[in-house]
VEXDREN-520322 format. One record per residue: residue number from 1; residue in one letter; chain; x, y, z of N, C-alpha, C in turn. Coordinates in nm, 4 decimals. Example, Ala and Ser with C-alpha at 12.3 -4.5 7.8 and 13.67 -1.06 7.14 Angstrom:
    i  aa  ch      n.c1      n.c2      n.c3     ca.c1     ca.c2     ca.c3      c.c1      c.c2      c.c3
    1   A   A    1.3190   -0.5690    0.7800    1.2300   -0.4500    0.7800    1.3200   -0.3300    0.7800
    2   S   A    1.2850   -0.2250    0.7080    1.3670   -0.1060    0.7140    1.2900    0.0030    0.7870
//
This chain:
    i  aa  ch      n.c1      n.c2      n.c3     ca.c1     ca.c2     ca.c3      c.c1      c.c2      c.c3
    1   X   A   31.8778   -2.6061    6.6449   31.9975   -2.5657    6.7160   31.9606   -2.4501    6.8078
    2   X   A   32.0362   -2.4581    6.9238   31.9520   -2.3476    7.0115   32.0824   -2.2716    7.0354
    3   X   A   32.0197   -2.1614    7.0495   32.1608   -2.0500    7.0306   32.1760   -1.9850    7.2132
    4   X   A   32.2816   -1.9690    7.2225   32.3048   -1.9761    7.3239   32.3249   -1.8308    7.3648
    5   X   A   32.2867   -1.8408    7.4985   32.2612   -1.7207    7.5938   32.3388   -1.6877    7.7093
    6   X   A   32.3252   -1.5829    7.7811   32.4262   -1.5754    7.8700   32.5284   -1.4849    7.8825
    7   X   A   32.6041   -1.4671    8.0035   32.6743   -1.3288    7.9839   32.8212   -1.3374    7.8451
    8   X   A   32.8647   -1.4849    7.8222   32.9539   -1.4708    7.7198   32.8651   -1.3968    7.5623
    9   X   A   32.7967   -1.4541    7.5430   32.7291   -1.4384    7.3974   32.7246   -1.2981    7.3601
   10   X   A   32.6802   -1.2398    7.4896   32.5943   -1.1193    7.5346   32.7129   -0.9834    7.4779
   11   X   A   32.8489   -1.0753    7.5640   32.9846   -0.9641    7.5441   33.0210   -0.9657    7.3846
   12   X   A   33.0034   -1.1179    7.3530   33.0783   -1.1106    7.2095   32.9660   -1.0275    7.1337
   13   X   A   32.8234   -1.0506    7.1058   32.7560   -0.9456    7.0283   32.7582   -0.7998    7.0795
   14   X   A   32.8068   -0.7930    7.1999   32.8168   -0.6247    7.2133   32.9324   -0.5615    7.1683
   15   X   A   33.0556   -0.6827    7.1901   33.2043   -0.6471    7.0811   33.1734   -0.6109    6.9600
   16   X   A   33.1196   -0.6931    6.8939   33.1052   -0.7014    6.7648   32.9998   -0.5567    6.6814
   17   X   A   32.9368   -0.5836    6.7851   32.8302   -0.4621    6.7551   32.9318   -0.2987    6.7743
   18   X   A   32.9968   -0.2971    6.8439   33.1145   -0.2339    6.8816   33.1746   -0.1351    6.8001
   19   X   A   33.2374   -0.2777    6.7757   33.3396   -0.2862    6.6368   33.2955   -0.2091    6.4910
   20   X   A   33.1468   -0.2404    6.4804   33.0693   -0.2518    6.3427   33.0594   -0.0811    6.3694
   21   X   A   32.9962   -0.0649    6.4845   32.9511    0.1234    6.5265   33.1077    0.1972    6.4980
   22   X   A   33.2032    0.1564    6.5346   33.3470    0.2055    6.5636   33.4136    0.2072    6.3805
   23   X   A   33.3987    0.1446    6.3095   33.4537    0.0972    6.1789   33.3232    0.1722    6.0888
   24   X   A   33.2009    0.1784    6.0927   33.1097    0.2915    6.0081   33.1709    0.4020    6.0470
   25   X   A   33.2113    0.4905    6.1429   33.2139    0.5837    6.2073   33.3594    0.6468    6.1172
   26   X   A   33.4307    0.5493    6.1661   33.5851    0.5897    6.0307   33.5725    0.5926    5.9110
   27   X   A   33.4187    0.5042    5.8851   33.4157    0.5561    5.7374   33.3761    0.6693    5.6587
   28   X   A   33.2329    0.6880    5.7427   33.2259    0.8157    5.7653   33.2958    0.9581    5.7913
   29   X   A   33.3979    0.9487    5.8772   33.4547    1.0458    5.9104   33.5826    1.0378    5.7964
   30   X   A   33.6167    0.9670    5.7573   33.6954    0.9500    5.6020   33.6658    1.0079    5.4895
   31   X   A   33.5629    1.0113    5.4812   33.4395    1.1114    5.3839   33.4384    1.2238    5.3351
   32   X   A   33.4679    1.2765    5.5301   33.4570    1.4307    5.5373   33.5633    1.4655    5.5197
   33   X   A   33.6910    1.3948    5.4724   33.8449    1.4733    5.4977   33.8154    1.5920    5.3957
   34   X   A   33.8627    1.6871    5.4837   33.9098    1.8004    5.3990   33.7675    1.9100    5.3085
   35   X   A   33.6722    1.8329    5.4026   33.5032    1.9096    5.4066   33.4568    2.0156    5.5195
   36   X   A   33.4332    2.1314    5.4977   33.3854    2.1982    5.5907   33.2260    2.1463    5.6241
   37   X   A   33.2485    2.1270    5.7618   33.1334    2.0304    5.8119   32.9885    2.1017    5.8389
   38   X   A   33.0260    2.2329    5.8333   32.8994    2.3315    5.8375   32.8512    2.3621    5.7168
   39   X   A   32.9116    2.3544    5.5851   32.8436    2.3671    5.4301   32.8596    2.2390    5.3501
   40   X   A   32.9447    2.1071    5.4431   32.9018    1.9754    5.3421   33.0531    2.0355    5.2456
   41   X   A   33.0855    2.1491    5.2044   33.1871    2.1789    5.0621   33.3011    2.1341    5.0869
   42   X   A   33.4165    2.0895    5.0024   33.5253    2.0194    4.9928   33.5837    2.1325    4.9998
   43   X   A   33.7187    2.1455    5.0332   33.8114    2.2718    5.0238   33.8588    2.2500    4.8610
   44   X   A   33.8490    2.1232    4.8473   33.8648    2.1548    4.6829   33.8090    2.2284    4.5988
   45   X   A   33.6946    2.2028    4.6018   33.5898    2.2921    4.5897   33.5804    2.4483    4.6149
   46   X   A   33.6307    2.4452    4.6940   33.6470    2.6142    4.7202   33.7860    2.6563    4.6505
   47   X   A   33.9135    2.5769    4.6822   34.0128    2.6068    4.5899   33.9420    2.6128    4.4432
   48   X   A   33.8403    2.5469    4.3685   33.8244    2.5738    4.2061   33.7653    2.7182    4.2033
   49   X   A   33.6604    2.7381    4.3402   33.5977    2.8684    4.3377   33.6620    2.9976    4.3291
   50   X   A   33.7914    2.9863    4.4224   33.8812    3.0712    4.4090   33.9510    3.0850    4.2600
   51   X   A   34.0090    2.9957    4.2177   34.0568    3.0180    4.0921   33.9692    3.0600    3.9944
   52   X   A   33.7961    3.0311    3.9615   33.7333    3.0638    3.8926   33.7111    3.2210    3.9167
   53   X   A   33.7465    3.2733    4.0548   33.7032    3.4156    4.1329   33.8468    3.4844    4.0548
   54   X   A   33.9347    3.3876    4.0946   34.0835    3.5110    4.0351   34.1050    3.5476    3.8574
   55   X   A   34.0148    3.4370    3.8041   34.0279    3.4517    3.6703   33.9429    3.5300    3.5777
   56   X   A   33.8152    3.4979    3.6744   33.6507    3.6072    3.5993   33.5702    3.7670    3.7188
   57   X   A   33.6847    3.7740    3.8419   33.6120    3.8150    3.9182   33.7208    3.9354    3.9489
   58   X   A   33.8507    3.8999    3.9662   33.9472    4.0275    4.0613   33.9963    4.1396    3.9739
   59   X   A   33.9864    4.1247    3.8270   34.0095    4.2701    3.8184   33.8871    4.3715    3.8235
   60   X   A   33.7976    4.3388    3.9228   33.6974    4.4622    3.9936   33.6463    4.4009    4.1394
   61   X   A   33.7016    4.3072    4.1797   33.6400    4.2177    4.3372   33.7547    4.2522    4.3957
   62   X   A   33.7662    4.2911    4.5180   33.8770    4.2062    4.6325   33.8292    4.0808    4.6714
   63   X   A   33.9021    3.9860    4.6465   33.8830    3.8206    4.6762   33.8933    3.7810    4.8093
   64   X   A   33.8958    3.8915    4.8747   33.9132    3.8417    5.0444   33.7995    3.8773    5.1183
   65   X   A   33.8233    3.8137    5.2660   33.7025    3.8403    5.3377   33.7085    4.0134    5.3988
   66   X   A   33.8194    4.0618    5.3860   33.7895    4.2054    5.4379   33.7265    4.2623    5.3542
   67   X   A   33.6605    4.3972    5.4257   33.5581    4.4716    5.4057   33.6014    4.5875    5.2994
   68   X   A   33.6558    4.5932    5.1950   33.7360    4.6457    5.1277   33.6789    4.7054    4.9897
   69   X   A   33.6235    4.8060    4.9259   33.5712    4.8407    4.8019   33.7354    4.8351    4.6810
   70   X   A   33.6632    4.7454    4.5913   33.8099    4.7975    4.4672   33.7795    4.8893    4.4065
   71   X   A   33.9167    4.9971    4.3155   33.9346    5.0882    4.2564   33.8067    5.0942    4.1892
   72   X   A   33.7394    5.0009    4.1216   33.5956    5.0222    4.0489   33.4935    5.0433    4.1546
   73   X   A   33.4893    5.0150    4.2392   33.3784    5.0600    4.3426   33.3001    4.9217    4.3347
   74   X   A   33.3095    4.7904    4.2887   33.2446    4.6814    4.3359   33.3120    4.6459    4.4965
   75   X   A   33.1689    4.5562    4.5424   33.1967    4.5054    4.6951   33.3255    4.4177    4.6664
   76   X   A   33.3455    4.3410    4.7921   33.4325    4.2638    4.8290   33.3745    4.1584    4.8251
   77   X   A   33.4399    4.0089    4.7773   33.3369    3.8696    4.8216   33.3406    3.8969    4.9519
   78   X   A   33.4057    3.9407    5.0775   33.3806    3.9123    5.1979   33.2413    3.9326    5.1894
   79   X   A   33.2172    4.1124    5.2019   33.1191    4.1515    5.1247   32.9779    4.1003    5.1034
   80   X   A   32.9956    4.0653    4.9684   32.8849    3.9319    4.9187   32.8670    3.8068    4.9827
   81   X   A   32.9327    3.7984    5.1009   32.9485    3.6539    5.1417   32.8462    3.7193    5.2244
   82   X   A   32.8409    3.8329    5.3137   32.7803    3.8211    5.3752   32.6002    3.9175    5.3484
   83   X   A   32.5974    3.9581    5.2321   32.5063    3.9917    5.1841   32.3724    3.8729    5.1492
   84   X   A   32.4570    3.8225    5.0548   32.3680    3.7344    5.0356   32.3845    3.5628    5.0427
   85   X   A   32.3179    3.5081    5.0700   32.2478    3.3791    5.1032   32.3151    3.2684    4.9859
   86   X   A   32.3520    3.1506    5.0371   32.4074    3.1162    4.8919   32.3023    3.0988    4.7736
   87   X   A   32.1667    3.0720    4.7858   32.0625    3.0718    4.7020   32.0306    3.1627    4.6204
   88   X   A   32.0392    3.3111    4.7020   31.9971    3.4466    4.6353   32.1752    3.4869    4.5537
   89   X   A   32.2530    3.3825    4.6116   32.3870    3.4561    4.5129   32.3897    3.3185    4.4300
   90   X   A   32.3154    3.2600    4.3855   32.3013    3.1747    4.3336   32.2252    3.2182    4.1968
   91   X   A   32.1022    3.2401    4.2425   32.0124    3.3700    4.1598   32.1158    3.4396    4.0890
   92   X   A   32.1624    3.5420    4.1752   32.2650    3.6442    4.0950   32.3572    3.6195    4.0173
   93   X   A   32.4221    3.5041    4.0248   32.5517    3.4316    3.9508   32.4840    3.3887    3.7943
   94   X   A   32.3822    3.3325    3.7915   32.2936    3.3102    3.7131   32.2503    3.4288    3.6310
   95   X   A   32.1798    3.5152    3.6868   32.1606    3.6104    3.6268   32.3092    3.7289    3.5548
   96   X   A   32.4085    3.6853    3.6006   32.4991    3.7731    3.5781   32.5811    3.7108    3.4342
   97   X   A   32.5306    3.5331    3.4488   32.5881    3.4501    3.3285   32.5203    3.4188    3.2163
   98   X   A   32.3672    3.4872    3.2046   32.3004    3.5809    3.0824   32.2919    3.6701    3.1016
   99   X   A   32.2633    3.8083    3.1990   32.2344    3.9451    3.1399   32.3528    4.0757    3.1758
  100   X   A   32.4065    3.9826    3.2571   32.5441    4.0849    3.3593   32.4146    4.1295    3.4751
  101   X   A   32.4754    4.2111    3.5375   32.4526    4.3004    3.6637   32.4741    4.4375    3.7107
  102   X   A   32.3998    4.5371    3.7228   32.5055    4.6835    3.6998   32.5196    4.6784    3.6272
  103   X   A   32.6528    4.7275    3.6106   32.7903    4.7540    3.5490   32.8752    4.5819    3.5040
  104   X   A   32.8305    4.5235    3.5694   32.9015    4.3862    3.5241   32.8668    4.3450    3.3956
  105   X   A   32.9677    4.3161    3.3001   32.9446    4.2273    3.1831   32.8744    4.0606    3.1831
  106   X   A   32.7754    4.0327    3.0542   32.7855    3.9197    3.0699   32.8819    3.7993    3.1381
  107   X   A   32.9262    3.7212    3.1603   33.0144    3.6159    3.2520   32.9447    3.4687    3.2947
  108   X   A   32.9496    3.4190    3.1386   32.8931    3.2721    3.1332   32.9545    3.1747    3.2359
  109   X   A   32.9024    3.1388    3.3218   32.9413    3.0046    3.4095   32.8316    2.9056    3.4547
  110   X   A   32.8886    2.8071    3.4208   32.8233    2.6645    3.4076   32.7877    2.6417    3.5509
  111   X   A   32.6229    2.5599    3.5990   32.6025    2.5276    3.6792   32.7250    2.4761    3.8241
  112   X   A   32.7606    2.3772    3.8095   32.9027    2.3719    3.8567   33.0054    2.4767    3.8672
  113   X   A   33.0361    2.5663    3.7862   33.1026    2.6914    3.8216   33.0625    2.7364    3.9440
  114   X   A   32.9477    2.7956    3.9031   32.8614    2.8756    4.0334   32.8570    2.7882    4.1359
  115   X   A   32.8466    2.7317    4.1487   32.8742    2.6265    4.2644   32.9566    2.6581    4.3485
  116   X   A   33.1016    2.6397    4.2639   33.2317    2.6086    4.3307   33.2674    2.7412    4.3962
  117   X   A   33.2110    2.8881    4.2535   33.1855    2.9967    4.3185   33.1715    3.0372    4.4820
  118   X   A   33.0460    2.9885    4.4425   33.0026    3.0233    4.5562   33.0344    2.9533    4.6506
  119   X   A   33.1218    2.8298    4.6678   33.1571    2.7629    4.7982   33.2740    2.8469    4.8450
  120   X   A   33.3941    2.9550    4.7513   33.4354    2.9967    4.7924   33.4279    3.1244    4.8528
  121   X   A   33.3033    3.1993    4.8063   33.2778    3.3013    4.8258   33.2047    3.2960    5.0391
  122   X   A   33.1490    3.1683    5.0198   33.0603    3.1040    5.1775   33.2079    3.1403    5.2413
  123   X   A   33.3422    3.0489    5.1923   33.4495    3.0078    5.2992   33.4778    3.1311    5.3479
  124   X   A   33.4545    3.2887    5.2850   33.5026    3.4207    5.3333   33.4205    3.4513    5.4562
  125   X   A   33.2451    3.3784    5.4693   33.1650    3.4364    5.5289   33.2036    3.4293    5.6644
  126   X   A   33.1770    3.5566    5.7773   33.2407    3.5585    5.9120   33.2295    3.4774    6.0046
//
């Protein structure tokens, strides 16, 4: 069978091909709902970070991005957002969930914690 050539064929595989580029593309971009596209993180994700921040972190953090020391004299996540790297506050989160830090008490959090942590602590960064 010989397949046929010509400017019709030509249009329908470039439709189609089209179509296929146009329909990955929504799927893709379906994906990202509600992902900050510069860290890959879900805002969900950062909403758990926050709640894990308001429950183990604010009575000595300000939880915001301003530049703000609390009554204890710890930084601000703005602060830490922009101190350190999410890797090296990655390190630190770790280290703070066996030995504390300073003045910080031990504060066990599970791989995933620190995570979510820290996706919210990034969303403060400037």
């Amino acid at each position: 069978m010989r397949r046929r050539t010509g400017p019709t064929s030509r249009s329908v595989t470039s439709s189609a091909l089209f179509r296929a580029l146009l329909a990955g593309a929504a799927l893709s971009l379906g994906g990202c709902a509600g992902t900050d596209a510069m860290t890959g993180v879900s805002s969900a994700e950062q909403n758990q970070g926050r709640t894990i921040a308001e429950e183990s972190c604010a009575s000595c953090h300000v939880l915001t991005a301003q530049s703000a020391e609390h009554s204890s004299g710890a930084p601000s996540f703005g602060d830490i957002a922009v101190r350190y790297s999410p890797a090296s506050l990655d390190r630190e989160l770790q280290a703070i969930s066996e030995v504390g830090h300073y003045d910080m008490p031990v504060t066990s959090m599970s791989p995933s914690e620190r995570e979510r942590l820290i996706a919210f602590i990034e969303s403060l960064r400037p």
